[in-house]
C-alpha positions in Angstrom: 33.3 73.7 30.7 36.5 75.3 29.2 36.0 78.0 26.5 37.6 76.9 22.9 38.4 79.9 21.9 41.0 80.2 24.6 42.6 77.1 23.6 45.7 76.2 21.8 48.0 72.9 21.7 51.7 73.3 22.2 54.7 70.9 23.1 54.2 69.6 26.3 57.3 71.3 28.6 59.6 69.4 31.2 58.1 68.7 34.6 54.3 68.3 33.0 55.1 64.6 33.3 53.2 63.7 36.8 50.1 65.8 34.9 50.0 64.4 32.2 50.0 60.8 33.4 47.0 61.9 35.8 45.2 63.0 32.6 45.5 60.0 31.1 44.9 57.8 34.2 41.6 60.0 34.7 40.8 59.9 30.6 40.9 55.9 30.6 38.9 55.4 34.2 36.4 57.2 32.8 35.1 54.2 30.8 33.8 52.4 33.4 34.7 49.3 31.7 34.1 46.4 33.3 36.8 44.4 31.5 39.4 47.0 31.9 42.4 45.8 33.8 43.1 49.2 35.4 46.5 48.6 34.9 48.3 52.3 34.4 51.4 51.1 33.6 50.9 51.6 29.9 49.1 55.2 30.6 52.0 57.0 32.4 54.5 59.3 31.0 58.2 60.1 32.6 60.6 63.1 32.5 62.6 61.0 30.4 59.6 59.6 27.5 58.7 63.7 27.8 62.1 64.6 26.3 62.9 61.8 24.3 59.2 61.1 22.3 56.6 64.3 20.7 54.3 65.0 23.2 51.4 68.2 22.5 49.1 69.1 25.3 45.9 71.2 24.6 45.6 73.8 26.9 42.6 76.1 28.3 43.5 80.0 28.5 45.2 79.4 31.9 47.4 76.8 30.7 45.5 73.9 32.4 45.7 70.5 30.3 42.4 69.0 28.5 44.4 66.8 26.5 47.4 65.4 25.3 49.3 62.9 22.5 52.4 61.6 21.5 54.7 60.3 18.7 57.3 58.2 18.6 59.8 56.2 16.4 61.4 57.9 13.6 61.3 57.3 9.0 57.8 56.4 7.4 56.1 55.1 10.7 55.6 56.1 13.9 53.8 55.1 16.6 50.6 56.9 18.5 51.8 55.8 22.2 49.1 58.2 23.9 45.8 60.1 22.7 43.8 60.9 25.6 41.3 63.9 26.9 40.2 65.2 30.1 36.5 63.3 30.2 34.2 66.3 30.7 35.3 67.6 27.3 35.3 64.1 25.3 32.3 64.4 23.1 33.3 68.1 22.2 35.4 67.8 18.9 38.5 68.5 21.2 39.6 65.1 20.6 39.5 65.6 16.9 41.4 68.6 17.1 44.1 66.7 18.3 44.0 64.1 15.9 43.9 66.7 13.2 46.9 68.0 14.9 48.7 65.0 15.4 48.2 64.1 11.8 49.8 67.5 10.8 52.7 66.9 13.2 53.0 63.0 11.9 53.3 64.9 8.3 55.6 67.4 8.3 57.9 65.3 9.8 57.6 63.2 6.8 55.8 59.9 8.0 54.0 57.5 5.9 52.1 56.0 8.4 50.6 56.0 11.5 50.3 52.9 14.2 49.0 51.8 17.5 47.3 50.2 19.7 44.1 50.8 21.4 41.9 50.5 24.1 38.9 48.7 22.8 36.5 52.1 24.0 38.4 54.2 21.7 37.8 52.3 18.8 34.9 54.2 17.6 36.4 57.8 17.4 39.8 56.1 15.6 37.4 54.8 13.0 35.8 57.7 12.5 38.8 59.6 11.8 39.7 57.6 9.0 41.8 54.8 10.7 42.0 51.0 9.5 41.2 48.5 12.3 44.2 45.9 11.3 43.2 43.6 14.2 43.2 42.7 17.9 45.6 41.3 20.5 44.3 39.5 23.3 45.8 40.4 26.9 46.5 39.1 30.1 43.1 39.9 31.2 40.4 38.3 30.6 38.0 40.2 28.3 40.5 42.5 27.2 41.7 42.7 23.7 43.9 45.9 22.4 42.8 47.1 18.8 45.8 47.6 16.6 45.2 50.5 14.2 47.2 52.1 10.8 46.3 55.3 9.6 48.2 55.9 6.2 48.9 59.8 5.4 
């Protein structure tokens, strides 16, 4: 298990793309979810979505990712297109570091709100950081129904 105290989250850097997607491929696998599509489509990240949307990796003392999320859009919204940690630290309080973080970043960039969409397993920890469940979208697949969160700063 990674020591905490060696961590710290900072922008992710160009050419991290291909490990970051592989975090979040592992991250939602881990689920076991019968009803999940396993479609990645939605989970990677290119060169390109790396510069162009805020992304923040946390980072072990050798610089090794454990997680990652980004921010995108611009004014009093933005959108949470990725929140995801490496499974053998989910359960930790890593992933509400992050959030914490995110929230901070979402701030001081002087959003209002916060919105996305989420993979039903995820649910639980968005609501207990404080997030409002404003419904459901059914998918392609059946059994499968993203949960659409706000989060108002």
């Amino acid at each position: 298990m990674p020591d905490p105290t060696t961590e710290r989250i900072r922008p992710a850097r160009p050419g991290e793309a291909a490990a970051l997607t592989a975090l979040s491929i592992r991250s939602a696998a881990s689920w076991n979810d019968p009803n999940d599509p396993g479609d990645t489509e939605d989970l990677e990240i290119s060169e390109e979505t790396l510069a162009r949307e805020r992304h923040y990796v946390l980072v072990d003392g050798s610089d090794i990712p454990l997680g990652l999320y980004s921010l995108h859009g611009s004014g009093p919204e933005l959108t949470l297109s990725h929140l995801f940690l490496e499974p053998e630290v989910r359960g930790t309080g890593r992933g509400k570091l992050l959030w914490l973080h995110m929230l901070e970043t979402a701030r001081a960039g002087g959003a209002e709100r916060i919105v996305w969409g989420s993979d039903p397993n995820a649910a639980p920890f968005y609501r207990a950081m404080g997030a409002t469940h404003t419904g459901e979208v059914r998918d392609v697949f059946p059994g499968w129904r993203l949960q659409l969160f706000r989060y108002d700063l």
